[in-house]
C-alpha positions in Angstrom: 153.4 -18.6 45.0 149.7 -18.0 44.7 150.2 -14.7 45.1 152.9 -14.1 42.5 150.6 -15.9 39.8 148.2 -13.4 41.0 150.4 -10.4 40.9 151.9 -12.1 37.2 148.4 -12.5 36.0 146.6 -8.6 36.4 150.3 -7.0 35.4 150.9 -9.1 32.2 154.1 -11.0 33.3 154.4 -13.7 31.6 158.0 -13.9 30.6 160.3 -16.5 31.7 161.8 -14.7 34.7 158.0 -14.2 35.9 158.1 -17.8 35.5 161.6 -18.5 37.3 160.4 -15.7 40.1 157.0 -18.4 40.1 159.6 -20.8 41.5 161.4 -18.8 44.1 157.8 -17.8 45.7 157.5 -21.2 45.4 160.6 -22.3 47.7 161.5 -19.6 49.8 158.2 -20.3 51.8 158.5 -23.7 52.1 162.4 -23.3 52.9 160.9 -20.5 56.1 158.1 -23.3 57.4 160.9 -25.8 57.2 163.5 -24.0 58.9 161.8 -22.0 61.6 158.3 -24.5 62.0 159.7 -27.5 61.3 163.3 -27.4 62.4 164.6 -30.0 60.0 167.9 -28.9 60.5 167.8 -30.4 63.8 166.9 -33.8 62.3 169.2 -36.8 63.1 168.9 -37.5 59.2 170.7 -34.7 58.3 173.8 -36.2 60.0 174.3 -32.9 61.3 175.2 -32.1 64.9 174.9 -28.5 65.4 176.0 -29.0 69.2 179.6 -30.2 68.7 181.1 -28.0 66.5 184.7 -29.0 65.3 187.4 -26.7 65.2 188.2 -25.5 61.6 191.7 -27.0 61.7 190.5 -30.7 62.0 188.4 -30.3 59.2 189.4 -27.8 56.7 191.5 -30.6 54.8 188.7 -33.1 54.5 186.9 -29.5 53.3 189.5 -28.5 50.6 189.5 -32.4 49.7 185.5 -32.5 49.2 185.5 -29.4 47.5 187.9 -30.5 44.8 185.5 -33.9 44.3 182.7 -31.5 44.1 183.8 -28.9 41.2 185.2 -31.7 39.2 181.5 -33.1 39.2 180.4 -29.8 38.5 182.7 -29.0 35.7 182.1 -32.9 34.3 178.8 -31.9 34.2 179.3 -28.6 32.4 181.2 -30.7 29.5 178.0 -32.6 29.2 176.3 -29.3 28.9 178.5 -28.2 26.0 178.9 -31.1 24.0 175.0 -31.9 23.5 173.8 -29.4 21.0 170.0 -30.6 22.1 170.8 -28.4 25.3 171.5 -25.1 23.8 168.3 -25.6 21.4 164.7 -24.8 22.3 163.5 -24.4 25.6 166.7 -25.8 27.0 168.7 -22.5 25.7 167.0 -21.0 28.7 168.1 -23.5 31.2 171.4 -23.2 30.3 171.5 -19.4 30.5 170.0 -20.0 34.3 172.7 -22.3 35.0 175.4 -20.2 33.3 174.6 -17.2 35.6 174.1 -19.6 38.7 177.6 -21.3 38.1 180.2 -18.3 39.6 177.8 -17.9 42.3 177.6 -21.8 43.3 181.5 -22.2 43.0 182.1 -18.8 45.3 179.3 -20.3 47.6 180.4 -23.3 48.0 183.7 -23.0 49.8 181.9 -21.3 52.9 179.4 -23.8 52.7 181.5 -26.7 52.7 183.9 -25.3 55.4 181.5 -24.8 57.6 178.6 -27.7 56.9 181.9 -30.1 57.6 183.0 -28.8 61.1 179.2 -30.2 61.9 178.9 -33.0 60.0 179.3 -36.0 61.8 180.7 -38.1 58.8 182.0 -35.3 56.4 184.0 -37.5 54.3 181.1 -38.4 51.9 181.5 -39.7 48.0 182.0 -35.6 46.6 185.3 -36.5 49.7 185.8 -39.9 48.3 186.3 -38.5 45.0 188.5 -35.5 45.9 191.1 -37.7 47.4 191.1 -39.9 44.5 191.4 -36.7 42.3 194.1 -35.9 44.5 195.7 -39.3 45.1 195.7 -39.0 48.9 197.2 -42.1 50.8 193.7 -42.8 52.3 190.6 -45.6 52.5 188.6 -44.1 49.3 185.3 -45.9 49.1 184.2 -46.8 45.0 180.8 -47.2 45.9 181.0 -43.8 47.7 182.3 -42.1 44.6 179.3 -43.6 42.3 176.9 -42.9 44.8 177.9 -39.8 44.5 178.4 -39.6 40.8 174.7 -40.8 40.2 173.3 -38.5 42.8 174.6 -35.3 40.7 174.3 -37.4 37.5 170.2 -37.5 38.5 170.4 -33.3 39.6 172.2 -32.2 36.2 169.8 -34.0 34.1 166.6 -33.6 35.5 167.2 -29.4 36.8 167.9 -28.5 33.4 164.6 -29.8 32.2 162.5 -28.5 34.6 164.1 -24.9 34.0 163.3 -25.9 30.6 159.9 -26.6 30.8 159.1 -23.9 33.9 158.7 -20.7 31.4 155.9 -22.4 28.5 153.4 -23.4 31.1 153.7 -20.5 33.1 153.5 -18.2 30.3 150.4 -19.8 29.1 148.7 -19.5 32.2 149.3 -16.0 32.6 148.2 -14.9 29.0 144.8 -17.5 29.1 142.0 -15.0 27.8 139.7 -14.9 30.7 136.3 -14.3 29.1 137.0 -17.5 26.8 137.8 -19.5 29.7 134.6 -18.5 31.9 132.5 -19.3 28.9 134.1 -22.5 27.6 134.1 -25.2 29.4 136.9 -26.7 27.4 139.1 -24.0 27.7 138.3 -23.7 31.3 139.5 -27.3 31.7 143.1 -27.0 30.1 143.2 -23.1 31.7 143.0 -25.2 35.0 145.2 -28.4 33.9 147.7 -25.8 32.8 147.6 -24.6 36.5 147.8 -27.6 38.1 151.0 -28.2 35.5 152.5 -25.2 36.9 152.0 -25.7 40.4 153.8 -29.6 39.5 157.0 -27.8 37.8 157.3 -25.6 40.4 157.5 -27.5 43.2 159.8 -30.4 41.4 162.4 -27.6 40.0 162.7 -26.5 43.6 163.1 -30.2 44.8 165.7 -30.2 42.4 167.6 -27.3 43.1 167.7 -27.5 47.5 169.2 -30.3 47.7 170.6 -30.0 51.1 171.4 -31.5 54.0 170.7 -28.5 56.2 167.1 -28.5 55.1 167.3 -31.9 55.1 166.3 -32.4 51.6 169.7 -34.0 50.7 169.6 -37.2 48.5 169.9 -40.3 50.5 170.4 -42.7 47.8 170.4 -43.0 43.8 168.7 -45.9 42.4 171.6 -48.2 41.9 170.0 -50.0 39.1 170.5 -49.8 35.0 166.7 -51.1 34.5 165.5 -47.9 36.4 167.8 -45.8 34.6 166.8 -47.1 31.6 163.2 -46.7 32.2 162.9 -43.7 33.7 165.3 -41.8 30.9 162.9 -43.0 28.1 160.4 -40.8 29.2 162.0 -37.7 28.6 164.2 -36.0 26.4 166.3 -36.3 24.5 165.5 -40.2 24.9 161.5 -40.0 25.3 159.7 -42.7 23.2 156.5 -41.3 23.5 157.5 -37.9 21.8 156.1 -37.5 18.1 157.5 -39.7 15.9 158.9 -42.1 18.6 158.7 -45.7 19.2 156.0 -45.4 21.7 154.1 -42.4 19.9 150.3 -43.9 20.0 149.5 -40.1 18.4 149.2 -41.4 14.9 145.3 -42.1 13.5 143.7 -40.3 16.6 142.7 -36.7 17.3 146.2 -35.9 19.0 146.3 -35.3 22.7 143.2 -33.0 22.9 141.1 -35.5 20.8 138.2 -35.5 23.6 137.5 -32.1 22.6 136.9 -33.1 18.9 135.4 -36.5 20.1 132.9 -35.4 22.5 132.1 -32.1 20.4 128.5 -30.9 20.0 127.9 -33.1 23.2 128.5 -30.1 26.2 127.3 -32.4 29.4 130.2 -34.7 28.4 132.5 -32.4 27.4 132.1 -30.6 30.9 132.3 -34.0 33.0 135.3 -35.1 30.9 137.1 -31.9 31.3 136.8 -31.9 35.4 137.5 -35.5 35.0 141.3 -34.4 33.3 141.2 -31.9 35.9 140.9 -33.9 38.8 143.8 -36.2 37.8 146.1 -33.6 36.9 145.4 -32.0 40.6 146.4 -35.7 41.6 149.5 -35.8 39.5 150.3 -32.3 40.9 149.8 -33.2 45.1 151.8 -36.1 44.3 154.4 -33.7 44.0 153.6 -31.2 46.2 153.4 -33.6 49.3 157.5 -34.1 48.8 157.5 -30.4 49.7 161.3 -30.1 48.9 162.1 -33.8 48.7 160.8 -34.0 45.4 163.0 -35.6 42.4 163.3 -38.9 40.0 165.4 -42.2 40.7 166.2 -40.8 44.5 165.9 -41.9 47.8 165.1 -38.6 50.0 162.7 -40.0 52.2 159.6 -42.0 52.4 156.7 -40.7 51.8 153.2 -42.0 53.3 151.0 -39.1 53.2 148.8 -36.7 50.7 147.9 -39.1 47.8 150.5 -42.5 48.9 148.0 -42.9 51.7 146.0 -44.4 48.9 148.5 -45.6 46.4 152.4 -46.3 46.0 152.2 -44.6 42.4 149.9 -42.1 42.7 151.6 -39.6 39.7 152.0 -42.4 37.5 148.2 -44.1 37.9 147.0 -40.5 37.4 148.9 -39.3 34.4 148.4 -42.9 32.7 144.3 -42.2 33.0 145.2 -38.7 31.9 146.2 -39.5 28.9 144.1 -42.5 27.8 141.0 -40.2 28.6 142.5 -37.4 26.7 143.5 -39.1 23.8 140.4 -41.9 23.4 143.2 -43.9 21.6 140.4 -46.7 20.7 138.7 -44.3 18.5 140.4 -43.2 15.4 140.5 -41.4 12.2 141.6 -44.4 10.0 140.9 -47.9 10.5 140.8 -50.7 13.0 144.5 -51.4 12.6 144.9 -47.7 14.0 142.6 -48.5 16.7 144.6 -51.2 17.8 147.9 -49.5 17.3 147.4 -47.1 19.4 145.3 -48.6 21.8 148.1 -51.3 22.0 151.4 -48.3 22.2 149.7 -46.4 25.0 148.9 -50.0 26.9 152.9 -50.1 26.2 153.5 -46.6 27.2 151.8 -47.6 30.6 153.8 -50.7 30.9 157.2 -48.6 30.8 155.4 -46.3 33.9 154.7 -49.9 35.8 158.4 -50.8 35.0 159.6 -47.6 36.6 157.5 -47.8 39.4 158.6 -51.5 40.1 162.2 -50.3 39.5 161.8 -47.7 42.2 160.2 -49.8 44.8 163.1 -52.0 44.4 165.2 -49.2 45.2 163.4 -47.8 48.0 162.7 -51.4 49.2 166.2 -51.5 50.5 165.1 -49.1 53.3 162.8 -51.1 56.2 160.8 -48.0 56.7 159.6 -48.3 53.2 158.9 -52.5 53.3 156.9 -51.7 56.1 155.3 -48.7 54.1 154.5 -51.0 51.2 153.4 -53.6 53.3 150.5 -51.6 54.9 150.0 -50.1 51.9 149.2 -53.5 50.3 146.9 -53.9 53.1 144.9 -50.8 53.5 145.7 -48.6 50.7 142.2 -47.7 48.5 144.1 -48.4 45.2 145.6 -51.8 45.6 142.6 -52.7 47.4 140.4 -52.2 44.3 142.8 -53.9 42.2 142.9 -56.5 44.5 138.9 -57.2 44.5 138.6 -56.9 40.7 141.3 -59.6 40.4 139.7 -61.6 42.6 135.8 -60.8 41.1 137.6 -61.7 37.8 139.0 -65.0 39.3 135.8 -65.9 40.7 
């Protein structure tokens, strides 16, 4: 990936198949470690057994079945697609295109895939099955809960991979065209030439979480939070439900300098300005190993493994404490270009704004909670972990 950004940067690509290539140099190296270093195919949580292959006559019904479930997800989510004029506008015109070349390819793909992954599968008859032979009315046990398990699962890939292809092309493009001698003289724009970076590195490595999904690389999603409240709170953060867009609900924008405003606010003052800016650019490297250490695990409202190292040895939240500081640094929402009231008002929206980030993390712990390797995860954590420890002694300083 590095390289790429290097080879992008000294020839001028900065178009958004530079940036989509970003994300392939991105994955394919990760997919090589994973495969040949780290043999996750072998993994027993794959539910794979490579050493007792079935024949293809016991399983190419259950295949034909599973495949039916699976393209009437696909094309379910294609009418989604269609009907929401938001995602043929903007940035999200690109996404589609992506997806629109992708889609022959996935649907020839996908019948050798499927007739083949099921002849090792030790349980092939999984909710995309469940739903197939409820498509198809087969005279069979058809688990419900399979077939929403499975529903959310893709309901969580097709809205989440077509914002990240989205958002993969501005940042990337940005970073590539940054005018060099400005940024090695200014130490503002040096700042958001390296938060823009770290941005890149972030969206990179979450589109790829998105798009391998598999079991083979043992990247496939476990679970889907099961809950409306973590639904609910996670989908207000982005669009086209964000709150904290201009002129939402939750915008605390309004009688500050914008999202930039310590550049206006610390103006004239270059010590602070430098601190403040490697400040930003420390969290954002946080917020960006937070989702680099799911390697390609990485995705919203899932359950694809538990995480306890890179940045959760210190914290259970580590992407949302980091990009909560982000922006209240950033933004200085206590000083303002009006009045007290503003002050308050936006002081009091992005107190809210963080609220909704503790609701989703508390949402997700809830769903991961149902696994004992995580209780025992958060339990340590609440023990030894440097962030709820300091949290823990300035409650109890304040109590004292």
């Amino acid at each position: 990936m590095l390289l790429w950004v290097a080879l992008a940067r000294t020839y001028g690509m900065d178009g958004p198949y530079a940036a989509l290539l970003n994300v392939v140099a991105c994955g394919l190296p990760m997919v090589v470690w994973s495969v040949f270093v780290d043999k996750v195919h072998r993994n027993p949580s794959t539910g794979i057994d490579w050493s007792a292959a079935k024949p293809l006559r016991e399983t190419y019904e259950i295949s034909l079945t599973k495949l039916a479930g699976l393209w009437l997800t696909w094309a379910g989510i294609g009418v989604v697609y269609g009907l929401e004029r938001f995602y043929w506008e903007g940035n999200y015109s690109f996404a589609m295109g992506c997806l629109g070349i992708a889609a022959p390819v996935l649907f020839a793909a996908s019948i050798p895939y499927v007739l083949v992954l099921d002849r090792y599968l030790v349980e092939p008859r999984d909710g995309a099955w469940a739903l197939g032979a409820w498509l198809m009315g087969l005279d069979e046990p058809i688990s419900v809960q399979a077939i929403y398990a499975h529903l959310r699962s893709w309901a969580v890939k097709g809205f989440f991979l077509a914002f990240m292809l989205a958002i993969v092309p501005p940042g990337f493009g940005d970073f590539i065209r940054a005018d060099t001698g400005l940024v090695l003289h200014d130490p503002v724009a040096l700042a958001n030439w390296l938060i823009t970076f770290m941005f890149v590195i972030d969206v990179a490595f979450a589109t790829v979480g998105y798009i391998l999904t598999l079991r083979p690389l043992d990247s496939h999603i476990r679970s889907a939070n099961p809950f409306a409240a973590a639904w609910t709170a996670a989908l207000i953060c982005y669009p086209p439900f964000v709150l904290m867009a201009d002129g939402g609900v939750l915008d605390y924008h309004p009688g500050t300098r914008g999202p930039d405003g310590w550049t206006i606010w610390l103006g004239g003052h270059p010590v602070l300005l430098a601190a403040t800016g490697a400040v930003l650019v420390a969290l954002t490297a946080i917020y960006a190993w937070a989702t680099v250490a799911f390697g390609l695990r990485f995705s919203n409202l899932t359950h694809r493994g538990i995480l306890t190292h890179g940045p959760y040895r210190f914290t259970r939240h580590p992407a949302y404490l980091s990009k909560n500081l982000f922006w209240f640094i950033s933004t200085l929402p206590f000083l303002t270009t009006g009045n007290w009231v503003d002050a308050v008002r936006a002081t009091g929206l992005m107190a809210v704004t963080a609220g909704v980030y503790y609701w989703r993390a508390k949402t997700e712990e809830r769903h991961l909670g149902m696994d004992p390797d995580y209780r025992a995860y958060s339990e340590w954590m609440a023990r030894n972990g440097a962030v709820p420890r300091f949290f823990g002694w300035v409650a109890g300083r304040r109590s004292a």
